[in-house]
N, C-alpha and C positions, 0 to 999 in steps of 0.2 A: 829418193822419194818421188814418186808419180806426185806432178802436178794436175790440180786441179783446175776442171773446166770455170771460166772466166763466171761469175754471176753465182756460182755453186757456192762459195764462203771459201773461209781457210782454216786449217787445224795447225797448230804452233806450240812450240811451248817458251815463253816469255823467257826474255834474260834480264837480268838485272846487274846492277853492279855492284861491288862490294865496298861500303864506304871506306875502311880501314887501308884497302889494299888497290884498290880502283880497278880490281879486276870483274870482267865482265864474265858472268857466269848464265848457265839456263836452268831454268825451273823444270824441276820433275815432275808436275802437274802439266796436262794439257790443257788450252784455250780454243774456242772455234773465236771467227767473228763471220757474221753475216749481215745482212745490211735488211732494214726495214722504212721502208717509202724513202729507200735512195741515199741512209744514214747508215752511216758503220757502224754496228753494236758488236761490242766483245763481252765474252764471257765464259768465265775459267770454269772448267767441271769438275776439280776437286779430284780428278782424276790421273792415277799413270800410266792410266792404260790406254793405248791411242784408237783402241775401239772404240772402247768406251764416249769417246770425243767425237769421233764419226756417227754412231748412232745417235748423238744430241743434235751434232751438228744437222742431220736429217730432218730429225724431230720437227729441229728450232724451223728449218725452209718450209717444210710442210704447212709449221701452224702460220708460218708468214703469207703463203701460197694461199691458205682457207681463211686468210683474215681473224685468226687468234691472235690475241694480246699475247705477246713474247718481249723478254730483255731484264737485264741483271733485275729491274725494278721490282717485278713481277715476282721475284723470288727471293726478295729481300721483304715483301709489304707481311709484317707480321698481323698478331691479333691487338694489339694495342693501336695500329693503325687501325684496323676495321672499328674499335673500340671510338674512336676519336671523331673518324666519318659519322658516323649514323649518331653518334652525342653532338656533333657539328649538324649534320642535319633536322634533327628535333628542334636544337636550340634557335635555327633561322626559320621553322616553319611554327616554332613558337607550339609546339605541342604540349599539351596539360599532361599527356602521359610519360614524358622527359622521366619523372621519378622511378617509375616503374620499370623503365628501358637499363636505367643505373644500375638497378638492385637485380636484376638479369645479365647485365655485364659485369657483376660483382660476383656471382655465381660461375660466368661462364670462364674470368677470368683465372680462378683455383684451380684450373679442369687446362684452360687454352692458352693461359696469360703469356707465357713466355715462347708458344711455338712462332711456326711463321706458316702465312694463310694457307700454303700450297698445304702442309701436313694438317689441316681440320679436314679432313678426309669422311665419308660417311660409319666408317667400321669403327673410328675413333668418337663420330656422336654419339651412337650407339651404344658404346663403352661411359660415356657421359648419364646418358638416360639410367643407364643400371645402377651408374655410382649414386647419381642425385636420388632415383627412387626405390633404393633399396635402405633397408633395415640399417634402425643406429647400431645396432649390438650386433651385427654382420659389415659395419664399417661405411655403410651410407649413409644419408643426410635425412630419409623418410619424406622427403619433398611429393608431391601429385604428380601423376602424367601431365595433365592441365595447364601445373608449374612449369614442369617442363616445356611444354607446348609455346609455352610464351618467350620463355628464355631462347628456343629455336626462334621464333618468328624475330626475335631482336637481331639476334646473330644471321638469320639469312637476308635480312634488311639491310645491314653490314656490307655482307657479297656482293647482293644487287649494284648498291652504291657504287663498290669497287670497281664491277663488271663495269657501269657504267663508265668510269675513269679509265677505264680500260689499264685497270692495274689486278686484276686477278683475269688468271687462262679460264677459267672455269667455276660454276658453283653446285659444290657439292650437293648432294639429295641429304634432304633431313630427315630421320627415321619418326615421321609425327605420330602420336597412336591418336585413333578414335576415341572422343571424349561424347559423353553420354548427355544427352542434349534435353531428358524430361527431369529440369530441377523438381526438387522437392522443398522446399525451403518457403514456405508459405503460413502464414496467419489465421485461423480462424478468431472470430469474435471475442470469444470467450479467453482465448491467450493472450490477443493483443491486449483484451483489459485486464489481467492480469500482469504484463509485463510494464504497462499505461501506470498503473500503480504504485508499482515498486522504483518509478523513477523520482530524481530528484524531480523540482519543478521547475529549475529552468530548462527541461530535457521533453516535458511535456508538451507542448504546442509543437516543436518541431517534428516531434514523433507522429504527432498525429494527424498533422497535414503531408508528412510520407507515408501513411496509412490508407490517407485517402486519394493522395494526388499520382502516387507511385513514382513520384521526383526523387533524383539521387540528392541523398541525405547531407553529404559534407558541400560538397560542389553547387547542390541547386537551391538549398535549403537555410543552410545556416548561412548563406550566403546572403539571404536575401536582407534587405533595405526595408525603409520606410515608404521608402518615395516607389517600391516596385506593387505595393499593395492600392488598389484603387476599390475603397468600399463604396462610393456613388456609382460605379460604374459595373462595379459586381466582378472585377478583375485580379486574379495575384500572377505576377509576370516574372520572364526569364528573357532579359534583353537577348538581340544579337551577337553573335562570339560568349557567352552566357555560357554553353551548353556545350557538351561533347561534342556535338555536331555542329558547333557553331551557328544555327540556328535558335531565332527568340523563339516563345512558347507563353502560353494563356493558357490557364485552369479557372474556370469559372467557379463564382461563390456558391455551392450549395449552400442549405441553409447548417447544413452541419459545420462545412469548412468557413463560412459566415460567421457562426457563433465563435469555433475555436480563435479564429485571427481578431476579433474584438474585445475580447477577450483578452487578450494578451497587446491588444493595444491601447485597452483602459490601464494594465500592469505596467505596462512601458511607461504612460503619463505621468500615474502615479509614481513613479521613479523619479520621471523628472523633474514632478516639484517636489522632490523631499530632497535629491541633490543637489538642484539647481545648474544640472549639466544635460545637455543637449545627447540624447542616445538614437544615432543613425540606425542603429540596426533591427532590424522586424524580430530575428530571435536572438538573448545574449544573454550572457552571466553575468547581474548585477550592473549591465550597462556597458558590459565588454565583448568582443564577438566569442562563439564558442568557438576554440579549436581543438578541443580533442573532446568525444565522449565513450571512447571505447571501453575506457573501464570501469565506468558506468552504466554502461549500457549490459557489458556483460554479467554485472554482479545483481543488475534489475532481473536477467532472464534466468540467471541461475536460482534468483530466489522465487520466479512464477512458476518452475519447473520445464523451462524450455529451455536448455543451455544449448549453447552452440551457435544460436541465432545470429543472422545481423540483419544490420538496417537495408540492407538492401532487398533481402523477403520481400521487402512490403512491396519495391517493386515490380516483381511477382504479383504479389497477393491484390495489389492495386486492378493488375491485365486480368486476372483472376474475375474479379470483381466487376467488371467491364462486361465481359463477357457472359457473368452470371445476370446484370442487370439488362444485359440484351443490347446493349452498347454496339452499334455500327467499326468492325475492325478499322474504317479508313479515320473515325471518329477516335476510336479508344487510341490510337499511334499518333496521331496530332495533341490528345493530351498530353500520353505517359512520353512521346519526345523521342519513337521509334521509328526508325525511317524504313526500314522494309518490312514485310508480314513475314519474311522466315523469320527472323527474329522476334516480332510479339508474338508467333505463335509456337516458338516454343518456350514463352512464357505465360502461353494462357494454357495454363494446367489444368487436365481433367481427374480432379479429386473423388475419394469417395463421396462427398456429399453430392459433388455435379451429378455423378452416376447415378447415383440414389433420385435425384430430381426426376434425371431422365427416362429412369424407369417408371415416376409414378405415372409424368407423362402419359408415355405408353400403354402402362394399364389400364388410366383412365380413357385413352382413344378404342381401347383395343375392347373394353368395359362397352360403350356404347357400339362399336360396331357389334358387339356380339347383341346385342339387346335389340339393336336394328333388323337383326337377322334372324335371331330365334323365331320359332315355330311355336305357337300356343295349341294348347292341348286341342280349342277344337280346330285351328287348321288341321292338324294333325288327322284330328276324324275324319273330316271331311275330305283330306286327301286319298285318306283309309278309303272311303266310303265309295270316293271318282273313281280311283285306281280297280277296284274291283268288280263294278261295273263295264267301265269305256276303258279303263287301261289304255290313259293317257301316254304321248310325248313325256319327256322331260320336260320341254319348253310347256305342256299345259299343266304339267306339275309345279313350276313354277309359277305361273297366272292363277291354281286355283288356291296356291299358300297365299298371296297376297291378297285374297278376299277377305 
């Protein structure tokens, strides 16, 4: 067997000994080892083909030579590893969307749980997208592209991590589709007081300061305190770290959002002298915080005839409403708690009614330029009358209309 130039690696195949008999025998599989910043790495290729072991062993120098992550680690790091990173990561950077990332590694898990990172390959996400968004009665789950879209960003958040650890060679491409960016999902007047109706009434104030404030409902809303409402001041607030963005936030009192929160802090009082218990929270059930009203909330919309709604519309409907009232965009994003204008503008919807506005607008501009410009019957003559004579210019056809 041609030995191998010095620094090149080695291809071998291991011997071992026999406990029973202490005879020393060799493995039918082949091993390279090669060395990475000056360290001997070995690793067996599962292989008896001593080819087979030469082209790894290639492989393995090149990726060492262009500074790829190589060695047994890298091809042992499964998907429950990557699983464990990026839940290890959320949980130190203390992220509120932790729950979300779960219930997306709880999906990808049925689909990846038992491979190892090298095999989530792009043809195999692919194959995921199809399973998750295809037909229950054709064997898939009926999930959203959308869904999908997020359960990818979890899993290539994953990668990233690893890349950085330098424990994956590579991160696959994830096949994301385009998701369609002009929600529909918005409130007019008329629904929101029918849906405003059909609610219990500890569901009513909160709804209707995300109505007008366009603040997220569970997270900014029923969250809030006593101590975050300032009615001398004319303020209701969302401290710092408060907020998705971790940024605090002020919505000023109009006198609509005025009435609703005093409203409901005469209710509060009254509460608290007839318990004789101290109630912290600005909105609550009976003196408790609310934590769930989804099925209430659904069974109010299904009876106003809007089903399918949620509280988040109004966020929407909120940017919506901003923008109809003429609201300055750097203004209406420091309300509703948006940090870039891509995003409040693809929530300030142009609905039929906008259109409708826009056009009367127009007509009425378009109304007076024509009135500014028509010709009365006697310029008219009188044009008749130049023209047939002196057979003006244009330009004194113009000078003797506006006489």
């Amino acid at each position: 067997m041609k030995r191998r130039d010095r620094g090149m690696g080695r291809i071998f195949q291991p011997t071992y000994k026999v406990k029973a008999t202490s005879e020393l025998k060799t493995c039918e599989t082949w091993a390279i080892r090669y060395f990475v910043n000056g360290k001997a790495t070995t690793e067996t290729t599962g292989s008896t083909n001593r080819a087979d072991a030469v082209r790894l062993l290639k492989q393995r120098i090149g990726d060492v030579a262009t500074g790829k992550p190589v060695g047994p680690l890298i091809q042992r790091l499964t998907f429950e590893d990557l699983a464990e990173m990026i839940v290890a990561d959320y949980e130190a950077n203390t992220r509120r969307s932790l729950p979300r990332v779960e219930d997306a590694l709880e999906h990808l898990r049925g689909f990846f749980g038992k491979d190892r990172a090298e095999r989530i390959t792009t043809d195999r996400l692919t194959s995921y997208r199809a399973f998750r968004t295809g037909k229950e009665k054709d064997g898939g789950e009926g999930a959203s592209h959308s869904t999908v879209n997020r359960e990818f960003a979890a899993l290539r958040r994953a990668f990233h991590l690893a890349a950085r650890a330098s424990k994956v060679a590579a991160i696959p491409h994830f096949p994301v589709t385009r998701e369609d960016t002009a929600r529909k999902g918005f409130f007019e007047p008329g629904q929101f007081q029918a849906v405003l109706d059909e609610l219990p009434d500890y569901l009513k104030a909160p709804i209707q300061v995300a109505y007008i404030t366009g603040w997220r409902g569970p997270s900014e809303i029923f969250t809030r305190q006593r101590h975050h409402l300032d009615l001398d001041a004319g303020w209701l607030r969302l401290d710092v770290g408060e907020t998705k963005n971790g940024k605090g936030r002020m919505f000023p009192l109009t006198p609509e959002l005025r009435k609703v929160l005093e409203e409901q802090v005469a209710l509060t009082e009254a509460l608290e002298k007839k318990t004789g218990k101290t109630i912290r929270w600005l909105f609550h059930r009976s003196g408790k915080p609310i934590k769930s009203h989804y099925s209430a909330w659904r069974s109010a919309c299904d009876r106003a005839g809007v089903p399918g709604r949620m509280v988040h519309d109004f966020r929407r409907t909120a940017v919506r409403n901003f923008e109809r009232a003429g609201i300055s965009r750097s203004a209406g994003m420091a309300l509703s708690g948006h940090l870039t204008g891509a995003v409040y503008g693809r929530y300030a919807i142009v609905d039929e009614g906008m259109l409708k506005e826009s056009e009367a607008k127009r007509s009425k501009l378009h109304a007076g330029e024509d009135r500014k410009y028509a010709l009365t019957p006697a310029q008219i003559e009188r044009l008749a009358k130049a023209v047939s004579e002196n057979r003006p210019s244009a330009g004194q056809v113009g000078a003797t209309a506006g006489k």
